[in-house]
Wavefront OBJ file of the C-alpha trace (Angstrom):
o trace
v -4.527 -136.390 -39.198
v -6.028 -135.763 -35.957
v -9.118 -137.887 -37.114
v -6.633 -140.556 -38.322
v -5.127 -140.779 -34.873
v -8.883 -140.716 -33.133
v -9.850 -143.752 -35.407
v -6.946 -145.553 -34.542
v -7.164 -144.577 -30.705
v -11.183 -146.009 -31.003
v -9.836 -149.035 -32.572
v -6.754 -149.729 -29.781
v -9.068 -149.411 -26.622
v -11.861 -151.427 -28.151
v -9.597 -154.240 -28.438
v -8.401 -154.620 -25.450
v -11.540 -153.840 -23.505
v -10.565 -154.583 -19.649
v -7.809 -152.356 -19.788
v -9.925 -149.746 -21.096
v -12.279 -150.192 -18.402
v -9.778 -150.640 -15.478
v -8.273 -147.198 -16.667
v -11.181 -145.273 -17.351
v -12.753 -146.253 -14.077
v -9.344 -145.429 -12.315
v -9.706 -141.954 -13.960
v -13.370 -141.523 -12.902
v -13.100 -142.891 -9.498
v -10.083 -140.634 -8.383
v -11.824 -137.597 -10.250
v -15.697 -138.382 -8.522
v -14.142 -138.543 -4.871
v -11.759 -135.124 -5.542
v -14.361 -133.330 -7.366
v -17.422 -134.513 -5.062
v -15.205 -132.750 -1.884
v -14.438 -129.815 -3.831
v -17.388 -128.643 -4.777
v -18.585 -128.197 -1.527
v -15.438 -126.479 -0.367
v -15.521 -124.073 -3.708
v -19.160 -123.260 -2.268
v -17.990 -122.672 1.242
v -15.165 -120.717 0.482
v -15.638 -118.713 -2.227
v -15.800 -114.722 -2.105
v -20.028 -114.326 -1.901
v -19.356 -110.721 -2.633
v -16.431 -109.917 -5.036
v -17.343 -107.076 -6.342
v -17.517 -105.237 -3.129
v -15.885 -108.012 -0.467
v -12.767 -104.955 -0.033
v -15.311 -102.016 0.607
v -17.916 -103.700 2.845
v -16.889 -103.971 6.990
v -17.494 -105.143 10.263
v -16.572 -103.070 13.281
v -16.054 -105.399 16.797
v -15.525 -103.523 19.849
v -14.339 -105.304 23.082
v -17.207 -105.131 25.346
v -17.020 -107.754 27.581
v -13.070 -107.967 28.697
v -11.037 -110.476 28.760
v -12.117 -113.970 30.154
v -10.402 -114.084 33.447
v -11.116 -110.524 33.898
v -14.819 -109.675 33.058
v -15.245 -106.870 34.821
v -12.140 -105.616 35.938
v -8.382 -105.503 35.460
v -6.391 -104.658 32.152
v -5.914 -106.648 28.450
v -2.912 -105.612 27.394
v -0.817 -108.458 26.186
v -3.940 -111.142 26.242
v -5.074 -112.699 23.817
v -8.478 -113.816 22.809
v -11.243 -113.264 20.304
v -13.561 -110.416 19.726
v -17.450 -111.219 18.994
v -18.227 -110.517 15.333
v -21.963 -109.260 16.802
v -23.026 -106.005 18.562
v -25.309 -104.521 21.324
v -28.087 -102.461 20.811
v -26.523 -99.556 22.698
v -23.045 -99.748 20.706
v -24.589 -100.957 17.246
v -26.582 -97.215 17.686
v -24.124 -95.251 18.749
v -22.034 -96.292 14.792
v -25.727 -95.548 13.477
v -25.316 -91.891 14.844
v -22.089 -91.397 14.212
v -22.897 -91.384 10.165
v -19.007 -92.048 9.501
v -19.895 -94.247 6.781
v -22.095 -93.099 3.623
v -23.646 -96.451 3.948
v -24.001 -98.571 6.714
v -26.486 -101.023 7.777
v -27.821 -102.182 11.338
v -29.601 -105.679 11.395
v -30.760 -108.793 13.271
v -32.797 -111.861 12.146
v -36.218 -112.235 12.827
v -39.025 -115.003 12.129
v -42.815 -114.426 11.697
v -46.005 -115.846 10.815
v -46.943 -115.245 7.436
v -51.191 -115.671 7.601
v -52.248 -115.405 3.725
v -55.363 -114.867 2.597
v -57.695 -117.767 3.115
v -54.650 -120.171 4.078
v -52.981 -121.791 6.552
v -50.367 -119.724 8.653
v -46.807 -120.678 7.993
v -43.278 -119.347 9.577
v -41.130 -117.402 7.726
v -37.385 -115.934 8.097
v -36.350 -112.424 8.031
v -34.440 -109.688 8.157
v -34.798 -106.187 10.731
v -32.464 -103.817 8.358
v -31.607 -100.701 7.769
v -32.817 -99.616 4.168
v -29.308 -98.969 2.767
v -28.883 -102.820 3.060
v -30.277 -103.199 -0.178
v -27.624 -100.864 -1.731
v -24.606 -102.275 0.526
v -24.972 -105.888 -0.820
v -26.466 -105.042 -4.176
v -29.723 -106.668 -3.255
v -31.679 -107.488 -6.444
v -35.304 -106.300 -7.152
v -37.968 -108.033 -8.962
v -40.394 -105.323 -8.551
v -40.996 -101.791 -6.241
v -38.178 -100.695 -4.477
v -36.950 -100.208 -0.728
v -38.982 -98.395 1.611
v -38.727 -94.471 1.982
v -36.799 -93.129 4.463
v -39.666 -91.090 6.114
v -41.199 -94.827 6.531
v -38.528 -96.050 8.389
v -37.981 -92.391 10.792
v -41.797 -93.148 10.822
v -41.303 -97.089 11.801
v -43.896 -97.981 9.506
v -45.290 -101.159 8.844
v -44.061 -101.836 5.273
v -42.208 -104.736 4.186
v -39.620 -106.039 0.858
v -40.448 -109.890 0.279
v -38.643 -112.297 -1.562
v -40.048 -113.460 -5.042
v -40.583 -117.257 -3.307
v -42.496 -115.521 -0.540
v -44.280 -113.143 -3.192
v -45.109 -116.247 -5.650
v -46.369 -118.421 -2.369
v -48.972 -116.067 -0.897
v -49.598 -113.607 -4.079
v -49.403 -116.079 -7.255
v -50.005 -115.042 -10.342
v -50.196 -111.512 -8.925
v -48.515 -108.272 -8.197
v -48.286 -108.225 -4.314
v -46.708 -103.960 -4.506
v -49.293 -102.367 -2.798
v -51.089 -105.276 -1.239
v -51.147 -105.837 2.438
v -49.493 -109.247 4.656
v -50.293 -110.283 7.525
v -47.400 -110.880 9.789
v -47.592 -112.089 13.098
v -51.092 -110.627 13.086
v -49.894 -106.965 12.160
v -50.385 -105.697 8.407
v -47.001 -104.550 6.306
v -47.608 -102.604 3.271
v -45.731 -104.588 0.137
v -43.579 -101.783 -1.022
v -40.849 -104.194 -2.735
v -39.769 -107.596 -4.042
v -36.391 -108.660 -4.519
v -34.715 -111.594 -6.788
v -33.576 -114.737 -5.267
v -30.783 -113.727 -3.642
v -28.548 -116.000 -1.074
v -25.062 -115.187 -1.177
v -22.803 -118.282 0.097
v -21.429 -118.052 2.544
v -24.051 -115.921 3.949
v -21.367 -113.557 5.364
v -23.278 -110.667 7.055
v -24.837 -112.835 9.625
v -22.555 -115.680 10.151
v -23.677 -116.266 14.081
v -27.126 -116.973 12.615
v -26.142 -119.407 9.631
v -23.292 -119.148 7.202
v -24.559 -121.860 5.491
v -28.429 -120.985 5.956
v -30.668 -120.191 3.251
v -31.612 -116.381 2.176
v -34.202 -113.877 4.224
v -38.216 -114.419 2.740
v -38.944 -110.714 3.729
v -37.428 -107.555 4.971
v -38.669 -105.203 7.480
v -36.972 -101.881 8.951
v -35.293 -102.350 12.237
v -36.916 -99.482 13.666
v -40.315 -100.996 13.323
v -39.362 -104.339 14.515
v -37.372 -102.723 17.791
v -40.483 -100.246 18.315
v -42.789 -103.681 17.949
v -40.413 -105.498 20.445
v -39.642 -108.435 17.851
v -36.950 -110.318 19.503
v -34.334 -111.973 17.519
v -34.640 -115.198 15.688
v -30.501 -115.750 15.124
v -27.649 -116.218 17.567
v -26.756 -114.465 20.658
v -23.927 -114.247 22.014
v -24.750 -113.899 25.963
v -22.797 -113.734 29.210
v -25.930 -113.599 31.057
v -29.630 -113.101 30.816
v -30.524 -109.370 30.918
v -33.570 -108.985 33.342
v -36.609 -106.275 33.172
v -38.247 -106.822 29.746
v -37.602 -105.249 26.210
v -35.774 -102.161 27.551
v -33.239 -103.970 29.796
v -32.623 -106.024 27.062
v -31.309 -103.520 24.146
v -29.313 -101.703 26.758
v -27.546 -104.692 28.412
v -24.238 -105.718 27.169
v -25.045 -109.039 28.144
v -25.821 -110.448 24.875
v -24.903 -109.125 21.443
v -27.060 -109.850 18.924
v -27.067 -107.203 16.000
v -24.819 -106.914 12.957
v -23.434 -103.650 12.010
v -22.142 -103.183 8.301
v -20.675 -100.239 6.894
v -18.874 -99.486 3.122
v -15.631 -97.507 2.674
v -14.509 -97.327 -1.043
v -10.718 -96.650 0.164
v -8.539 -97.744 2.628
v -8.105 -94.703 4.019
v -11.636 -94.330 5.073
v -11.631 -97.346 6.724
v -8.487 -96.597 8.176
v -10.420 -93.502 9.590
v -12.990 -95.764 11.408
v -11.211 -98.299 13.048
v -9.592 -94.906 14.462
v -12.867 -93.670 15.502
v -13.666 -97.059 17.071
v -10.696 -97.269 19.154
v -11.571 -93.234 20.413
v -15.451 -94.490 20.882
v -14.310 -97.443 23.325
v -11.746 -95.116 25.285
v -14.413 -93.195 25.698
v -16.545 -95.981 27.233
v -13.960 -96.738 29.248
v -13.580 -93.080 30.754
v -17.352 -93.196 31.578
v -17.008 -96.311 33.567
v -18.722 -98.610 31.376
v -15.698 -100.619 30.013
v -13.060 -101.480 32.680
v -10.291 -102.564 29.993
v -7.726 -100.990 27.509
v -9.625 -100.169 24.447
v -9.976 -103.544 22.244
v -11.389 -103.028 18.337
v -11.043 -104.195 14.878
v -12.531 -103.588 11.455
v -12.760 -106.642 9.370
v -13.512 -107.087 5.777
v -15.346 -109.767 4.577
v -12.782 -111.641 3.461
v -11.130 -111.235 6.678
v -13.886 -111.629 8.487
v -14.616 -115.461 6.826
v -11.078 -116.133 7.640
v -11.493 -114.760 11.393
v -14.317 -117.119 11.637
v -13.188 -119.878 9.913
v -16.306 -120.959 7.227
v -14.607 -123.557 6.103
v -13.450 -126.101 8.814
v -10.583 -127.408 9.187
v -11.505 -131.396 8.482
v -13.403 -130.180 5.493
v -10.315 -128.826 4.038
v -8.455 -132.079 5.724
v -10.845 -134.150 3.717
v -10.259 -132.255 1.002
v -6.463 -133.301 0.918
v -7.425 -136.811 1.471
v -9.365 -136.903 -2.073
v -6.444 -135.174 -3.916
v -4.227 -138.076 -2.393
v -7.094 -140.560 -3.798
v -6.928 -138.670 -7.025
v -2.982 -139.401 -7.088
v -3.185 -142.758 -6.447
v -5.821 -143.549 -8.940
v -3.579 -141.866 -11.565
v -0.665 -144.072 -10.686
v -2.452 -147.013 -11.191
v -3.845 -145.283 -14.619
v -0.304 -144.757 -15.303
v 1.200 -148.411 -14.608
v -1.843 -149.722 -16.913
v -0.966 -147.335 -20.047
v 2.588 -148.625 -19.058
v 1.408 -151.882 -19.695
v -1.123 -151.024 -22.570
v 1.668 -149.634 -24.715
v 4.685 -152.420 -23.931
v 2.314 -154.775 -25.111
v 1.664 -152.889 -28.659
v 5.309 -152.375 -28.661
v 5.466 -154.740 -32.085
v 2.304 -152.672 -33.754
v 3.857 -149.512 -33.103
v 7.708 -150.425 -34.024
v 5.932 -151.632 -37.601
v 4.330 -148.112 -37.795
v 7.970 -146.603 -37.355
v 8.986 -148.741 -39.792
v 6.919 -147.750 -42.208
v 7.872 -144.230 -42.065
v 5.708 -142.950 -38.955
v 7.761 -140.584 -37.471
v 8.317 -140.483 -33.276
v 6.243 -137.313 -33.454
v 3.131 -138.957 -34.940
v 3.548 -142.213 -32.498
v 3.498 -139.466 -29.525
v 0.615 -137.504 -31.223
v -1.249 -141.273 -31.835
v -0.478 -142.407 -28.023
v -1.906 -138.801 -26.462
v -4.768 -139.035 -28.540
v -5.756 -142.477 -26.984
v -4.850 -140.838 -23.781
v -7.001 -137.737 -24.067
v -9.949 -139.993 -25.201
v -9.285 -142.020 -21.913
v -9.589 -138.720 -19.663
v -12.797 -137.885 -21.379
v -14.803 -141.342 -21.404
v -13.186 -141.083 -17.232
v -14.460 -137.596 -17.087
v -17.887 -138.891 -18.078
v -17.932 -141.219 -15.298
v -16.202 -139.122 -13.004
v -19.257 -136.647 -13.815
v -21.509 -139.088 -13.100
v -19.987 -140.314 -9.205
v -19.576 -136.554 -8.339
v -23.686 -136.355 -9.423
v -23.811 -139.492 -7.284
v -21.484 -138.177 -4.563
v -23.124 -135.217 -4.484
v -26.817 -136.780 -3.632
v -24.779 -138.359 -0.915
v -23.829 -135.037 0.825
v -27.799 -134.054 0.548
v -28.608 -136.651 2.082
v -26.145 -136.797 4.751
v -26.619 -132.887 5.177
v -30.750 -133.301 5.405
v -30.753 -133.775 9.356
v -29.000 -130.803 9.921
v -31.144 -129.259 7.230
v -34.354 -130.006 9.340
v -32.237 -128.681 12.542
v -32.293 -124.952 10.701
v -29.298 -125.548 8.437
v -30.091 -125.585 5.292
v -26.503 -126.420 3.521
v -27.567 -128.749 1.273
v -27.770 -126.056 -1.353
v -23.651 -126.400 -1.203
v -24.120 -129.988 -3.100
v -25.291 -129.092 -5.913
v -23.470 -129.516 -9.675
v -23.695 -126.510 -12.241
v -22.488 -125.668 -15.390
v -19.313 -124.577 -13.840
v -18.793 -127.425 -12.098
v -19.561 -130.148 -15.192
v -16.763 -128.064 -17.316
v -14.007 -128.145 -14.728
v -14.558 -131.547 -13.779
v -14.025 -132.299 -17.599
v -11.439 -129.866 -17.855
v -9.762 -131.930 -15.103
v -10.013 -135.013 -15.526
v -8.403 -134.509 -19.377
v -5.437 -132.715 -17.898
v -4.867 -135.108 -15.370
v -5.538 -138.071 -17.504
v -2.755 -136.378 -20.327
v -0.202 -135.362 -17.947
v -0.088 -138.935 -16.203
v -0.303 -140.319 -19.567
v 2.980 -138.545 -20.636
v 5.613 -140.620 -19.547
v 4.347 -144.016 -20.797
v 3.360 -142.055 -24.209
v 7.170 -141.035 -24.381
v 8.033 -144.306 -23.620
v 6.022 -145.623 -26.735
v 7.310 -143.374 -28.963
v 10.783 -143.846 -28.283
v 10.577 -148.020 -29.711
v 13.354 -149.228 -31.888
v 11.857 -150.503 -34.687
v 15.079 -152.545 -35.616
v 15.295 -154.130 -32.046
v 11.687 -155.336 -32.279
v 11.128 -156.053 -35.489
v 14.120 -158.281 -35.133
v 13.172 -159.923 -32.100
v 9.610 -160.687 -34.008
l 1 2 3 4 5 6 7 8 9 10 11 12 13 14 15 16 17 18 19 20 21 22 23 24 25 26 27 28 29 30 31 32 33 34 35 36 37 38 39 40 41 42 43 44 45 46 47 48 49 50 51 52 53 54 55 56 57 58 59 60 61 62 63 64 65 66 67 68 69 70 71 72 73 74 75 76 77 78 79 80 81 82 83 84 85 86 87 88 89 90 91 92 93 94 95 96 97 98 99 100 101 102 103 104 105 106 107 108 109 110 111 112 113 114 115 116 117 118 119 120 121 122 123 124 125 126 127 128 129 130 131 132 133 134 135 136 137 138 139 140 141 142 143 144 145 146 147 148 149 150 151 152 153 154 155 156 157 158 159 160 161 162 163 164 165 166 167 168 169 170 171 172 173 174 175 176 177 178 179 180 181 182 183 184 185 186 187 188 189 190 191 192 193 194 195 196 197 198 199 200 201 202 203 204 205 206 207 208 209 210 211 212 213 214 215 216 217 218 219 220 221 222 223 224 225 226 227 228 229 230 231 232 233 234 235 236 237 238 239 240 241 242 243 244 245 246 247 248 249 250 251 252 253 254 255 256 257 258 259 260 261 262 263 264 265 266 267 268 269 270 271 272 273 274 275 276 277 278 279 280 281 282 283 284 285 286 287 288 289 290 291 292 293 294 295 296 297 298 299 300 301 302 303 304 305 306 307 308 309 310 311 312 313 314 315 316 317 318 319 320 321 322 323 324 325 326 327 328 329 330 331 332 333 334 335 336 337 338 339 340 341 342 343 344 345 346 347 348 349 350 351 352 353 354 355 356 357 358 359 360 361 362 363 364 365 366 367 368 369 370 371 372 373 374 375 376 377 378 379 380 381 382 383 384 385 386 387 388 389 390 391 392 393 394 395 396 397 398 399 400 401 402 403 404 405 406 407 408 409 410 411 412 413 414 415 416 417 418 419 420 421 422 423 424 425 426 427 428 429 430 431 432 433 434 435 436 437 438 439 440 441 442 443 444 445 446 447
């Protein structure tokens, strides 16, 4: 039967073929614009980690006082927000400490990447601790992280990325090899996978949007090589005196600090041992304030800095409101589609269809409308999407690469099908009840 009631839905909306078009481009148009806008939210908001998002933190400690008393005076009962970034004196001290089994220290960095025989070419990085790699669940292609001893050693080795690796090494196993960054030589002990989480949550100040590290070195090279940082600092003034001054000013905070605790209880434990570590700042002088710190997870944390912005998720409500109204119209014209088959379909009750097979005829046509409208609502999100590229590219040449959020997948084509069927047969409900509850007497008579 369900064939029966396919051949006859084929045969209703070819022969009336405006209709058909004015509701399957309703259906398409409201499901392009919603779909279009939520892609790019699902990408922004999504949990880049979910696996670990509730074992993975960031400490903030309160180094700088509140605004209208840097310097001086107490914070109880003010309000205000806590930098998500560390100094190099603080970000150490957690390092020491060794409350966490694994923790990371970091800061971005950009070099020169001179391959043999080529042209020199900048490249984006990452100063890290080697448990990095385990915290976020790094991927690796080939090799492995460096040794330990390396990085007490501050070596000059190096984990690429497999675009970096395929760019200067192609066709080739670079583990072993030497590159040439910044005219110093790193020994190729690793290469990961492509791997960019999104949001790119462990270093939001420098990019939570941006696209992933091409190489990895360990931060105690890169601080005993004086490589300055590449990302975001947060700075209430410019530290004078040179490389020392700088990692033992609190004037800007530039380094990330992650650490994992598997229960709640640990973690519980650390924010403790944060709020002792800043009272005890505060008893040597350095902090003039009532101790100020938090331990965020990532979750929290992408909530405490707000990924997603607000008019995203305002524009957002505007396409579901587009969506609604292009449904209404798609109902008014099934309304209309059906009242004027009213006669066809009172001669089918006649004849012995029942009200249950004129409902199961009338969602059939229905369904097949949602799907020809998911088709072209597939194709205007496609469209849509190229759009947002192209809108995004001048902030993509500014060193914010988020056109990577507009992008369809597989996921995407099947719930924007998905969608635009259950929308399409839930709108279509009322004016399929409506045709199968005809009198065939009444209009039969009236004929």
């Amino acid at each position: 039967m369900n064939g029966y009631y396919l051949k006859l839905a084929v045969h209703s909306l070819r022969r009336n073929v405006v209709i058909t078009a004015l509701m399957v481009a309703a259906v398409g148009v409201g499901i392009g614009a919603s779909m279009t806008v939520y892609t790019v939210l699902r990408a922004m908001s999504g949990n880049p980690i979910p696996e670990k998002s509730d074992q993975l933190y960031l400490p903030q400690i309160d180094v700088w006082g509140p605004p209208t008393q840097q310097g001086g005076g107490g914070s109880q009962g003010i309000d205000y927000q806590l930098p998500i970034q560390l100094g190099y004196r603080d970000a150490m001290a957690l390092v020491r400490a060794q409350r966490a089994a694994r923790q990371a220290v970091m800061y971005a960095v950009s070099q020169d990447v001179i391959p043999p025989g080529g042209r020199a070419f900048r490249a984006s990085g990452r100063a890290t601790s080697r448990d990095f790699f385990t915290l976020f669940e790094v991927p690796f292609r080939s090799g492995a992280v460096w040794e330990g001893a390396a990085e007490e050693k501050r070596e000059n080795v190096v984990v690429l990325s497999a675009k970096l690796a395929d760019r200067v090494f192609p066709g080739t196993n670079p583990l072993g090899k030497v590159i040439n960054l910044s005219n110093r030589d790193y020994r190729i002990v690793g290469v990961v996978q492509t791997w960019a989480p999104m949001p790119r949550f462990y270093d939001l100040e420098s990019g939570a949007l941006a696209d992933g590290e091409q190489f990895f070195i360990p931060f105690s090279t890169a601080i005993d090589r004086q490589i300055p940082s590449s990302g975001s600092e947060d700075c209430q003034g410019v530290p004078t005196g040179g490389w020392e001054a700088h990692l033992n000013s609190d004037a800007c905070l530039w380094l990330q600090f992650w650490a994992e605790f598997p229960t709640a209880r640990q973690a519980r434990d650390f924010k403790t041992y944060l709020h002792d570590y800043a009272s005890e700042q505060r008893q040597l002088g350095r902090l003039h304030w009532a101790p100020r710190v938090e331990l965020r997870s990532v979750t929290d944390l992408l909530i405490y800095v707000s990924v997603v912005p607000p008019a995203v998720r305002a524009i957002a409500y505007v396409a579901d409101g587009f969506l609604i109204v292009c449904l209404v119209n798609a109902v008014g014209l099934l309304l209309a589609k059906f009242s004027s088959r009213v006669r066809e379909l009172a001669l089918r009750r006649a004849l012995g269809a029942s009200r249950g097979a004129i409902f199961r005829q009338c969602v059939t046509e229905t369904l097949l409308i949602g799907l020809v409208g998911g088709g072209l609502g597939l194709a205007l999100t496609a469209a849509g999407l190229a759009g947002v590229r192209t809108l995004l590219a001048a902030a993509s040449r500014q060193g914010v690469p988020v056109s990577r959020l507009a992008s369809l997948n597989v996921d995407m084509v099947v719930i924007t099908l998905t969608v635009a069927v259950v929308v399409t047969v839930c709108a279509g409900l009322y004016p399929t009840w409506r045709a199968s509850r005809v009198h065939p007497a009444w209009q039969l008579k009236a004929q």
